[in-house]
Structure formats: structure tokens, C-alpha cells
LOVEX-356304 format. One record per residue (C-alpha): residue number from 1; z, y, x. Coordinates in nm, 3 decimals. Layout:
# residues N
R sepa       z       y       x
R  NUM       Z       Y       X
...
This chain:
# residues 88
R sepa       z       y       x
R    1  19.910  13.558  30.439
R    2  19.935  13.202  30.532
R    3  19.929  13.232  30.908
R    4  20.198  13.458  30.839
R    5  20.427  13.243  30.638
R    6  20.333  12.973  30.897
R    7  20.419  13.185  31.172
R    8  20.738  13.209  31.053
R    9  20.840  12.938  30.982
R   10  20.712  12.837  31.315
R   11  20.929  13.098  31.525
R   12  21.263  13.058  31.299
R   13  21.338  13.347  31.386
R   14  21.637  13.524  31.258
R   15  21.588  13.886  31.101
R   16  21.156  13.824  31.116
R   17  21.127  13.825  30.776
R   18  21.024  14.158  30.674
R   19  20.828  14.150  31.029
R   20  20.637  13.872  30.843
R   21  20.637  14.004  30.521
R   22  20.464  14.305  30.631
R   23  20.162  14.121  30.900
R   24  20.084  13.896  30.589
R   25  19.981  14.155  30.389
R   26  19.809  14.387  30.661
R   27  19.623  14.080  30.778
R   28  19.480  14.010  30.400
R   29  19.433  14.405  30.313
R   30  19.204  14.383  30.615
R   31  18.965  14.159  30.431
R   32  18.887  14.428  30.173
R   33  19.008  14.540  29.836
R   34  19.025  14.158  29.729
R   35  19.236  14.101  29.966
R   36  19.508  14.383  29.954
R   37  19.463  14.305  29.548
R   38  19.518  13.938  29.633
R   39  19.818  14.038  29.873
R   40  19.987  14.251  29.586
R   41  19.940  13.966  29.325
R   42  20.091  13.699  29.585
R   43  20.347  13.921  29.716
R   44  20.479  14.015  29.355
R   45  20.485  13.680  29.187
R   46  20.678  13.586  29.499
R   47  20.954  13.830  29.506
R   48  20.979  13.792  29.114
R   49  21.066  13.389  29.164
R   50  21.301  13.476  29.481
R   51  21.464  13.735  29.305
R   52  21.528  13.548  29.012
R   53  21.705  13.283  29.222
R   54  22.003  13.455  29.309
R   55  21.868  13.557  29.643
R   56  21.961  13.934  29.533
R   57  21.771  14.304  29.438
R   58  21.825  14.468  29.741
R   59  21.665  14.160  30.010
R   60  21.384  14.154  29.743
R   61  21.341  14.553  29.758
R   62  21.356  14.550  30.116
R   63  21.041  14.294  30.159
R   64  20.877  14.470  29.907
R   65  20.877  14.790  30.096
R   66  20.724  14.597  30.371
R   67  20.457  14.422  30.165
R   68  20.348  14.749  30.066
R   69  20.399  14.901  30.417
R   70  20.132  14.657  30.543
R   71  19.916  14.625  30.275
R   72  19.871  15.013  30.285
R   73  19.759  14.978  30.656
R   74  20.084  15.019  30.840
R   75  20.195  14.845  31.167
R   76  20.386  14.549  31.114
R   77  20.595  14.587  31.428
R   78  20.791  14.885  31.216
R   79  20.956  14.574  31.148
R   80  20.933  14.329  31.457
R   81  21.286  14.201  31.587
R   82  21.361  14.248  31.932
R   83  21.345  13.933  32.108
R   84  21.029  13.748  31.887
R   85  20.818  13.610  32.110
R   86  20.465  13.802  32.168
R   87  20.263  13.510  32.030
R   88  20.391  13.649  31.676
């Protein structure tokens, strides 16, 4: 999950977010049921602290959706951006 965040922060690049969201938890759900249970706990706690800063429900829901969509095994380019360079 943290090459993930890194990545993105790295690429700034607009609309990758849910791309993100959804690689950092395929990526740890690929280490085992630790790490999709890790992935859920990190993934949770941060949507709870973003959504309680104003940042809105339906942004939260949305990355949500794609934390669980990667976690459960789905392709993370569902949600790539056209345009992000291939080294993401």
C-alpha cells in the first residue's frame, strides 16, 4: 500500500486516485489473508478520517468501492486514467 500512495504522489496525476486506491490494496491482498485484512483495516480507518474532514460521502464511497475492488483480486486498471504513464 505504500508504493502505492508513493506512486501517487509521485505521478500527481489528476483523476489516479481510485487507480491508486485500488493497486494498493491488490498489491497487499497478494501477500495473503494478513494482508487483504491489513488492507481493509488501513483502507477503513483512512476513509473514516477523510470523510470526516469535509472531503464528502460520495469521493469516500467511490474509493471504497475500489479498495474493495482490489483487495477482492480485481484489476486495478478498471480504474487507470488515460494518459498515466506505464511506470504506474
Amino acid at each position: 500500500m505504500w508504493r502505492a500512495y508513493s506512486d501517487m504522489k509521485e505521478a500527481n496525476w489528476k483523476t489516479s486516485d481510485k487507480y491508486f486506491h485500488a493497486r494498493g490494496n491488490y498489491d497487499a491482498a497478494g501477500r495473503g489473508p494478513g494482508g487483504k485484512w491489513a488492507a481493509g483495516i488501513i483502507s477503513d480507518a483512512r476513509e473514516m478520517v477523510q470523510g470526516s474532514s469535509g472531503r464528502g460521502h460520495e469521493d469516500s464511497a467511490a474509493d471504497q468501492e475500489a479498495n474493495r475492488w482490489g483487495r477482492d483480486g480485481g484489476d486495478p486498471n478498471r480504474y487507470r486514467p488515460k494518459g498515466l504513464p506505464s511506470k504506474y
